[in-house]
C-alpha positions in Angstrom: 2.9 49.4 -124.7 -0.6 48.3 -126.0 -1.7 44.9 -124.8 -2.1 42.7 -127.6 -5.5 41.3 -129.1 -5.8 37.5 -130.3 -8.4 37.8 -132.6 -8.8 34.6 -134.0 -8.5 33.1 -129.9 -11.5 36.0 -129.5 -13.9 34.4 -132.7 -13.3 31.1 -131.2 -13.9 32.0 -128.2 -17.1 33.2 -127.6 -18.2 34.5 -124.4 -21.9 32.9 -123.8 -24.7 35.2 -123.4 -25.7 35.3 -119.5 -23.0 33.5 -118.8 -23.0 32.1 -115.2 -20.0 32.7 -113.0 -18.7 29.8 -113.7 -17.9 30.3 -117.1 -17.1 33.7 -116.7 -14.5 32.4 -114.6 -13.4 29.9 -117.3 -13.8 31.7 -119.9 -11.3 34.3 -118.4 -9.0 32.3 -117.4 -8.6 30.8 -120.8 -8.6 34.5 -121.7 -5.7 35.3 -119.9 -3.3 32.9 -121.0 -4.4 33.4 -124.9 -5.5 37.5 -125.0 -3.3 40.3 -123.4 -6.3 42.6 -124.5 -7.1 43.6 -121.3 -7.4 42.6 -117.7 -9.9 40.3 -115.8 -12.5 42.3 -114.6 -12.5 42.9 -110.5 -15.9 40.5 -109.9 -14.4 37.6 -111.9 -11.2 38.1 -110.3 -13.0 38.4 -106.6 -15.4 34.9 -107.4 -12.1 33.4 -108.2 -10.3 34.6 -104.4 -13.3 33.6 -102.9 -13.8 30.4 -104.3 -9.9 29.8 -103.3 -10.9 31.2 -99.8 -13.3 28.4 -99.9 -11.4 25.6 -100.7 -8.2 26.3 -98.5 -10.5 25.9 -95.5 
């Protein structure tokens, strides 16, 4: 089955231009619960462990 695009969450939603990782992070997670378009991309997904990583020490 074909992952559904939001479009009006996606004009809304614009993804800055050179975004820091930071808001690539938000903006992603925002992504995910209002876009099944596609999936996070690895780096965003691997700031995100890492930062967890971080925190849980």
């Amino acid at each position: 089955m074909k992952p559904k695009l939001n479009r009006e969450w996606h004009r809304a939603n614009r993804m800055p231009k050179n975004p820091s990782m930071d808001q690539r992070i938000a903006w992603h997670l925002e992504h995910a619960k209002n876009c099944g378009c596609r999936s996070m991309p690895e780096s965003v997904v691997n700031a995100i462990a890492d930062r967890n990583k971080k925190t849980d020490t």
